[in-house]
Backbone as ProteinMPNN parsed JSONL, in Angstrom:
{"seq_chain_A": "XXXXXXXXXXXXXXXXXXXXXXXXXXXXXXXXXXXXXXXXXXXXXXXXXXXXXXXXXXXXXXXXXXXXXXXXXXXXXXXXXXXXXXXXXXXXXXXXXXXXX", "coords_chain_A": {"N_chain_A": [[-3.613, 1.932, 23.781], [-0.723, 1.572, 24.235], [0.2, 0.403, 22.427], [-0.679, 1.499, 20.025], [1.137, 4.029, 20.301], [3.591, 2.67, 20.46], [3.419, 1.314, 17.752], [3.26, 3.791, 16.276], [6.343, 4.441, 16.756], [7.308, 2.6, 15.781], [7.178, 3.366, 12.973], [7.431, 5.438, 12.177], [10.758, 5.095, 12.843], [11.323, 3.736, 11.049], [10.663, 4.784, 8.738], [12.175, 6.532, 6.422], [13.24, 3.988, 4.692], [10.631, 2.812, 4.025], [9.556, 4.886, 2.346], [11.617, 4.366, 0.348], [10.955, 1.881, -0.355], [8.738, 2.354, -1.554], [8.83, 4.104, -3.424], [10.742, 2.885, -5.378], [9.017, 0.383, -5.81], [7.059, 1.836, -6.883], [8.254, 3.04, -9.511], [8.379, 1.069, -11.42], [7.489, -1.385, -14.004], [4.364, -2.247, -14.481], [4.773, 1.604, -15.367], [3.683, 4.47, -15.311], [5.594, 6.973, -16.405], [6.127, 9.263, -16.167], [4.638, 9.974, -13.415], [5.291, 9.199, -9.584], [4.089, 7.501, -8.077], [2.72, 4.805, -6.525], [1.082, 2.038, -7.407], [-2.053, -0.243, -7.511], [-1.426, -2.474, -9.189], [1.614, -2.448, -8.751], [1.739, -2.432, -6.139], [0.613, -5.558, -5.574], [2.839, -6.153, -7.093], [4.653, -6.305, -4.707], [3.761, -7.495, -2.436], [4.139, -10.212, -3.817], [6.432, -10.417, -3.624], [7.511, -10.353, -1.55], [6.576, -12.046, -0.314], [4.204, -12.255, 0.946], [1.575, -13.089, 0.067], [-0.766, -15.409, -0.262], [-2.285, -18.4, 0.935], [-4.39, -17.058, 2.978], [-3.488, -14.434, 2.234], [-5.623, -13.49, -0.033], [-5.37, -12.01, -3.402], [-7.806, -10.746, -3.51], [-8.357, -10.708, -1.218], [-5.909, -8.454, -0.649], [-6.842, -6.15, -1.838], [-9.1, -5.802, -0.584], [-7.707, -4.731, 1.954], [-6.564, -2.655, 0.774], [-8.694, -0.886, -0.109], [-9.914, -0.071, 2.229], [-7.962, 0.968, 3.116], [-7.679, 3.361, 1.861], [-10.266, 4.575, 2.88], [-9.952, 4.985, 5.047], [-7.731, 7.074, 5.17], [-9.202, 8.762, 4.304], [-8.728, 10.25, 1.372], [-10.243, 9.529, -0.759], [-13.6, 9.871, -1.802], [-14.916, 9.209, -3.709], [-16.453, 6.198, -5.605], [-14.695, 3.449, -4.915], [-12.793, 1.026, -7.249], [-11.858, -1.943, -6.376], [-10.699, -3.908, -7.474], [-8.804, -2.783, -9.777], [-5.585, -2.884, -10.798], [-4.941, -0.506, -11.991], [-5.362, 1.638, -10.345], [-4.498, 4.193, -8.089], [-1.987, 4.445, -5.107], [-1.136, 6.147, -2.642], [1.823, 7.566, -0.827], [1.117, 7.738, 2.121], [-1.6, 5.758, 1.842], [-0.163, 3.166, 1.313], [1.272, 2.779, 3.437], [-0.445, 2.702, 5.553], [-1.869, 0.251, 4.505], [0.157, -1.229, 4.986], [0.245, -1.578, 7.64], [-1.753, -2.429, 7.795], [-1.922, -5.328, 7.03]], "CA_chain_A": [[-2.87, 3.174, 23.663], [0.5, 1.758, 24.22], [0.357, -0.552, 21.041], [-0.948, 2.533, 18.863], [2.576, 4.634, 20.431], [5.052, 1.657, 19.997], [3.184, 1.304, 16.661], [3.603, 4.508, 15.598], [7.573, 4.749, 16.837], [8.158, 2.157, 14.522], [6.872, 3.659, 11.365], [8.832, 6.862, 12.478], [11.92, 5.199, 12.96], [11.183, 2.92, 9.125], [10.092, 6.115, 7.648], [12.933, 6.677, 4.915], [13.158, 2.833, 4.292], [9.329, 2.714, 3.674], [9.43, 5.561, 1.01], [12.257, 3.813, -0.407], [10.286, 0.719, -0.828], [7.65, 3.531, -2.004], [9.72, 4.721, -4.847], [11.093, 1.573, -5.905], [7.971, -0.18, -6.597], [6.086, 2.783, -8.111], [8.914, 2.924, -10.574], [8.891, -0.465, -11.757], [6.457, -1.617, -14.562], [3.667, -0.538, -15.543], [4.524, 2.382, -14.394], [3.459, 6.388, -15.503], [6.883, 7.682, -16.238], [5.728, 11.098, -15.426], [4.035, 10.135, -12.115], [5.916, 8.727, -8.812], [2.804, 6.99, -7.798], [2.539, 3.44, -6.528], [-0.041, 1.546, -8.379], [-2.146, -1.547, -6.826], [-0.237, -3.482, -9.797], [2.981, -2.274, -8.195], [1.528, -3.508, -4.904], [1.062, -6.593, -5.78], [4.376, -7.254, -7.093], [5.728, -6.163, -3.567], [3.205, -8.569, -1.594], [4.367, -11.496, -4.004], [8.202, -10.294, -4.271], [7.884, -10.638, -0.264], [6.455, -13.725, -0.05], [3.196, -11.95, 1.766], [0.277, -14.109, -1.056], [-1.011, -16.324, 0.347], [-4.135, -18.585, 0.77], [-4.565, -16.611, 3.855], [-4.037, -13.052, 1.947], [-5.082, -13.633, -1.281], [-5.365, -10.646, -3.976], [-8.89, -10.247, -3.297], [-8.176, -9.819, 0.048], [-5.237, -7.378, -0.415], [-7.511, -5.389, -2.074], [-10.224, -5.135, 0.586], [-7.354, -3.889, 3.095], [-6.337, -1.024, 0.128], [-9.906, -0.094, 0.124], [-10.347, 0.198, 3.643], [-6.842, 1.822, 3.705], [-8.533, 4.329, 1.484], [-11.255, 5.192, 3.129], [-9.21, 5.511, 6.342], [-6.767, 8.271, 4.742], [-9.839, 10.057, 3.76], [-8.403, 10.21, 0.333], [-11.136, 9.08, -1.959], [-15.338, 10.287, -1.645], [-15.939, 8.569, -5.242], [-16.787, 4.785, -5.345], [-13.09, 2.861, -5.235], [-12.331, 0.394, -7.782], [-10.642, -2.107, -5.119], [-10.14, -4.791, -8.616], [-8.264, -2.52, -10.715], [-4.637, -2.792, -10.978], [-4.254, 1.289, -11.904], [-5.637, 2.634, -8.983], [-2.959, 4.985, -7.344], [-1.698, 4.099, -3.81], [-0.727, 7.019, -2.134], [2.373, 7.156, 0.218], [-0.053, 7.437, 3.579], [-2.152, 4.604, 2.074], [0.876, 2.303, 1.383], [1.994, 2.774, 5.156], [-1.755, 1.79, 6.349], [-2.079, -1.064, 4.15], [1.38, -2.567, 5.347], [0.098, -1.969, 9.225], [-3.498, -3.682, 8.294], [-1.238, -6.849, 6.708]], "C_chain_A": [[-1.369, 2.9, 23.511], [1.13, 0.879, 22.532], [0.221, 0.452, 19.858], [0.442, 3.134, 18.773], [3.412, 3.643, 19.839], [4.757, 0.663, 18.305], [3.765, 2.643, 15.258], [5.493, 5.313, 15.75], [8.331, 3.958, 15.793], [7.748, 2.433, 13.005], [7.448, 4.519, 11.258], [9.983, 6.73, 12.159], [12.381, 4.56, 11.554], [10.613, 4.08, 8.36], [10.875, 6.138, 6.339], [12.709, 5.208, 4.337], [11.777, 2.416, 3.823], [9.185, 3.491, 2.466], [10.488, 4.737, 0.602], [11.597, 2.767, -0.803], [9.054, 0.914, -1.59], [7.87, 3.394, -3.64], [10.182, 3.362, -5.697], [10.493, 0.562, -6.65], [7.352, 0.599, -7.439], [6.818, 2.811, -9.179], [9.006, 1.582, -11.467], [7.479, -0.364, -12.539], [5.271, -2.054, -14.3], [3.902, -0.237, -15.044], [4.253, 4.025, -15.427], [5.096, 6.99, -15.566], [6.811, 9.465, -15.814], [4.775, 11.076, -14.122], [4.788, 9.119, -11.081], [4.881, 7.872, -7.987], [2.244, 5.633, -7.765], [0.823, 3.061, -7.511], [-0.978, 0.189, -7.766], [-1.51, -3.026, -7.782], [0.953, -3.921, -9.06], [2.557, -3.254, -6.896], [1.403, -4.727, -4.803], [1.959, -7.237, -5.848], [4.986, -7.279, -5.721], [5.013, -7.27, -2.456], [3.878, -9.47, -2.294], [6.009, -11.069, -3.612], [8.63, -11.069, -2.741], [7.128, -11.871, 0.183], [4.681, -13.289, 0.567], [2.032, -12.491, 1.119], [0.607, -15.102, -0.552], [-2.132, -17.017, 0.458], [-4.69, -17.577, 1.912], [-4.109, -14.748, 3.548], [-3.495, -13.105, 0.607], [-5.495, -11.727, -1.912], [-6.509, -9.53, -3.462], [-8.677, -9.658, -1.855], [-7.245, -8.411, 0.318], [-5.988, -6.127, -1.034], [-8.515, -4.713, -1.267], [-9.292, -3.759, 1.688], [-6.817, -2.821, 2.001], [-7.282, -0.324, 0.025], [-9.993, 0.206, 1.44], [-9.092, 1.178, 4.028], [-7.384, 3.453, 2.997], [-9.088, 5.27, 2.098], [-10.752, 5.736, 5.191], [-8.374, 6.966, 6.146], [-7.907, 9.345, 4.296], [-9.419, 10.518, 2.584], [-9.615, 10.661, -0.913], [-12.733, 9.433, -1.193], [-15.601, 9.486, -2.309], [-16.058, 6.852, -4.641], [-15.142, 4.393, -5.503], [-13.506, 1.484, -6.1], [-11.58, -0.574, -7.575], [-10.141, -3.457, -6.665], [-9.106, -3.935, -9.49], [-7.157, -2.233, -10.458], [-4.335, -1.638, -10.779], [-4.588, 1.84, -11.094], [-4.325, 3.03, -8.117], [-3.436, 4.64, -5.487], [-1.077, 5.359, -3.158], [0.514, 6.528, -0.805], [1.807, 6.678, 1.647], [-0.752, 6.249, 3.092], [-1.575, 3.73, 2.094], [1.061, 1.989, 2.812], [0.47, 1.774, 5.975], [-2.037, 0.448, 6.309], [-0.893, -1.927, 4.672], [1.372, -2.617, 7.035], [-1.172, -2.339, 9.008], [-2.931, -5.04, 8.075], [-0.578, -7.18, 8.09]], "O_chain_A": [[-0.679, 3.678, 22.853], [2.184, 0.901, 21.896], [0.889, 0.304, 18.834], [1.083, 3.033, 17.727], [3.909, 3.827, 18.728], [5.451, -0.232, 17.825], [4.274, 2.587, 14.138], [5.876, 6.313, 15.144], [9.357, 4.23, 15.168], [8.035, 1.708, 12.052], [8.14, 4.642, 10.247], [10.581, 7.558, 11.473], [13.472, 4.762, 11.02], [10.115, 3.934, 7.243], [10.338, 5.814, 5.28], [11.909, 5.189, 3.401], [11.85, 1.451, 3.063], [8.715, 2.907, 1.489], [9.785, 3.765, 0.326], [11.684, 2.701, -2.029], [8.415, 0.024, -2.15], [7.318, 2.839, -4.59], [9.661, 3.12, -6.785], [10.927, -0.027, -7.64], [7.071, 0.255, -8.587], [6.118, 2.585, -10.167], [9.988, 1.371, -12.178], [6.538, 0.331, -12.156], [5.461, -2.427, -13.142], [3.832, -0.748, -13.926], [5.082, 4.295, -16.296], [5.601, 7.432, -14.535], [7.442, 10.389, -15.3], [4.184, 12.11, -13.808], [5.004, 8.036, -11.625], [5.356, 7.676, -6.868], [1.481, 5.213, -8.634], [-0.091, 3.725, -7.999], [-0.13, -0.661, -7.491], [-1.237, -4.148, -7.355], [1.325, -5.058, -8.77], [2.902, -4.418, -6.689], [2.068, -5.241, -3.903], [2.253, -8.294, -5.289], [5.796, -8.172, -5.476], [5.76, -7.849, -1.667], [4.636, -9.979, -1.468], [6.628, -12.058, -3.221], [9.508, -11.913, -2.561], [7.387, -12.491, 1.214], [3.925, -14.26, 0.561], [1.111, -12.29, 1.91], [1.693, -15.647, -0.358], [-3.149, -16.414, 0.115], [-5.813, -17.223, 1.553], [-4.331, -13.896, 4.408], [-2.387, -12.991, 0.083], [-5.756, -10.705, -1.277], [-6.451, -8.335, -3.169], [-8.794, -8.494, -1.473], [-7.545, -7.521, 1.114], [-5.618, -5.031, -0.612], [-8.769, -3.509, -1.21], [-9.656, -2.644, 2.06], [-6.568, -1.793, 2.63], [-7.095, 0.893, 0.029], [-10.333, 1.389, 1.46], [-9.117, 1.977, 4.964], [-7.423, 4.491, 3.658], [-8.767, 6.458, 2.079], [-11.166, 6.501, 6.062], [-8.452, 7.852, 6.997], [-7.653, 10.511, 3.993], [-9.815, 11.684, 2.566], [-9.773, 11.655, -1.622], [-12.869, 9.189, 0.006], [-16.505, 8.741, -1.93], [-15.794, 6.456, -3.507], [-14.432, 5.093, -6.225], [-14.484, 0.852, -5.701], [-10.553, -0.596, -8.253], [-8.956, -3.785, -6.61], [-8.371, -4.74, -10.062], [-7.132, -1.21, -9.774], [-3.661, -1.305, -9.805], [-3.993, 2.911, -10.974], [-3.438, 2.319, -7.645], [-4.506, 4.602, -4.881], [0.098, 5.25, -3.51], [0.36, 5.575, -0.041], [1.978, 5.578, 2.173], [-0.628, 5.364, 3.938], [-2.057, 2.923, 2.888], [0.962, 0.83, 3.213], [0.402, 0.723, 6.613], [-2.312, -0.344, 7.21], [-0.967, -3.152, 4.768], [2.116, -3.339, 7.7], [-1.837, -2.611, 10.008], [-3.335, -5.945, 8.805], [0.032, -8.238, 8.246]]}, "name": "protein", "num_of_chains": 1, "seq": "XXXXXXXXXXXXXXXXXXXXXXXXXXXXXXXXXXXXXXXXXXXXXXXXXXXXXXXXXXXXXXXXXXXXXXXXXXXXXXXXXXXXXXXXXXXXXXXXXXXXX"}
């Protein structure tokens, strides 16, 4: 319980700085110029940009924890696509996937 609270004070208090890191990547190539909408492309670049690839979390794996971040946000019913680059990341799933890493 106290790890969930002093979990969730610091996503509170990184809130703007998290959408900024939001916005930043979703904008960046490929990107949908008419949609603000991270991408698991985008995600990628921000795991390598930050050094976070690794043998110990490789793509495949960052993919499992965006599926699972998925299906945590209650987002998605349909089957997920956890290989495909264009799959949209939603702000809430972004946040999950960077507290399952």
């Amino acid at each position: 319980e106290e790890e969930i609270d002093t979990t969730m004070n610091l996503l509170q208090s990184h809130n703007s700085t998290l959408r900024c890191i939001y916005r930043y990547y979703s904008a960046m190539e490929p990107c949908d110029k008419k949609s603000a909408i991270m991408t698991q492309h985008q995600l990628w670049k921000l795991l390598t940009d930050c050094g976070l690839r690794s043998a110990s979390l490789t793509l495949a794996c960052a993919n499992r924890i965006v599926a699972m971040a998925k299906r945590t946000t209650g987002v998605h019913n349909e089957r997920i696509d956890v290989h495909s680059p264009d799959m949209q990341i939603l702000v809430r799933e972004f946040v999950e996937i960077l507290v399952r890493i």
